[in-house]
C-alpha positions in Angstrom: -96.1 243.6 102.9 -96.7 241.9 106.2 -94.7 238.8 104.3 -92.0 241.4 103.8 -91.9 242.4 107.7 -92.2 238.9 108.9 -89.2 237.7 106.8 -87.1 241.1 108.0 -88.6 240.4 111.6 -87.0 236.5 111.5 -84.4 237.2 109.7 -83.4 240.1 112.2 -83.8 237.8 115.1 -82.0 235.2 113.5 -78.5 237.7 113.3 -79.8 239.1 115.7 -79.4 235.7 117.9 -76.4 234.7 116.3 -74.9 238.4 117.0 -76.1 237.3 120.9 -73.8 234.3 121.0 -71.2 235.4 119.6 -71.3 238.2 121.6 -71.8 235.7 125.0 -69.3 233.8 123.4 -66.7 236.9 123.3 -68.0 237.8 127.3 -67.2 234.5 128.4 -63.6 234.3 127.1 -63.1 237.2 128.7 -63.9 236.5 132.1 -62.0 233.1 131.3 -59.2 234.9 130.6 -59.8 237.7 133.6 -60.1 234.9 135.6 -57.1 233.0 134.8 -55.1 236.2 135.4 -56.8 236.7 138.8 -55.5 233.3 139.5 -52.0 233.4 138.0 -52.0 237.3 140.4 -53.0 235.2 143.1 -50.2 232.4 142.6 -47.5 235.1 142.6 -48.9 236.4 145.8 -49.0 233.3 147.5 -45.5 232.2 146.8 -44.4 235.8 147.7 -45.4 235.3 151.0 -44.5 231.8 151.5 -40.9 232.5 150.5 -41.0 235.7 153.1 -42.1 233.1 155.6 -39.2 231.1 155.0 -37.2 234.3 155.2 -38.4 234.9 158.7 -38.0 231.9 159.7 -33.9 231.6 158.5 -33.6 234.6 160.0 -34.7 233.5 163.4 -32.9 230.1 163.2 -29.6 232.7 162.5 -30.4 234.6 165.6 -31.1 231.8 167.3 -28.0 229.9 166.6 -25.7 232.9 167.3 -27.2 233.8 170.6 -26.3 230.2 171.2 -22.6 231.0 170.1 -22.5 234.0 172.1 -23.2 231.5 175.0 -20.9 229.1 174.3 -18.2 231.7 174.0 -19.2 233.1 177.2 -18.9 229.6 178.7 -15.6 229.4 177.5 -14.1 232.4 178.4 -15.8 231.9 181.7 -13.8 228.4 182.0 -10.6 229.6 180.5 -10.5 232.5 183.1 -11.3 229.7 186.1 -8.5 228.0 185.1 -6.4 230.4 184.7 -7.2 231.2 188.3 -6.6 227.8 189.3 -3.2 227.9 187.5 -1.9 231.1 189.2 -3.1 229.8 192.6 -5.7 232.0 193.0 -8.4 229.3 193.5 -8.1 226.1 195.0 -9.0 222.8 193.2 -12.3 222.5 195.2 -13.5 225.8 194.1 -12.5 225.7 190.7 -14.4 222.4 191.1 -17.6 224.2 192.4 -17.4 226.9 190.3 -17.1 225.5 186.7 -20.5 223.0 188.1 -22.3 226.3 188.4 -21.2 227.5 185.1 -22.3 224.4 183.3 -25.3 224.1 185.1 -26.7 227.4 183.6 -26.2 226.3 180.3 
């Protein structure tokens, strides 16, 4: 009887330690797998926000560059109306002169 135990005892631990690994071995694939998920997630994320970056940052390079129309045009319409001045003899060469400098000169 005690032969009978011992064999059932061994025997049991022997599935039973096979059972273990292949249970580790199931537990490990799936963290593996939750972890290569997590990663993939994490990818996804980080090009999300790296292509809103580069969103923002067209957006303020449009701003930017039509502010700096806006300028120009003022500039331009400030100039046009000078010399229209000029032509109509409103202003004198000299102070079309002086003024268009001072227009330039806060560009």
């Amino acid at each position: 009887m005690f032969r009978m135990r011992r064999r059932g005892l061994i025997g049991g631990m022997i599935v039973g330690g096979a059972t273990g690994a292949v249970v580790g071995h199931y537990s490990a694939k799936k963290q593996f797998e939750s972890m290569a998920a997590a990663q993939a997630q994490q990818s996804q994320i980080d090009q999300a926000h790296a292509q809103t970056a580069l969103a923002a940052q067209t957006a303020q390079a449009a701003q930017t560059t039509l502010a700096a129309n806006d300028n120009k045009k003022d500039i331009t319409q400030e100039l046009q109306k000078l010399a229209s001045l000029r032509q109509q003899g409103i202003l004198s060469e000299e102070e079309f002169q002086q003024m268009k400098a001072r227009i330039l000169s806060n560009i």
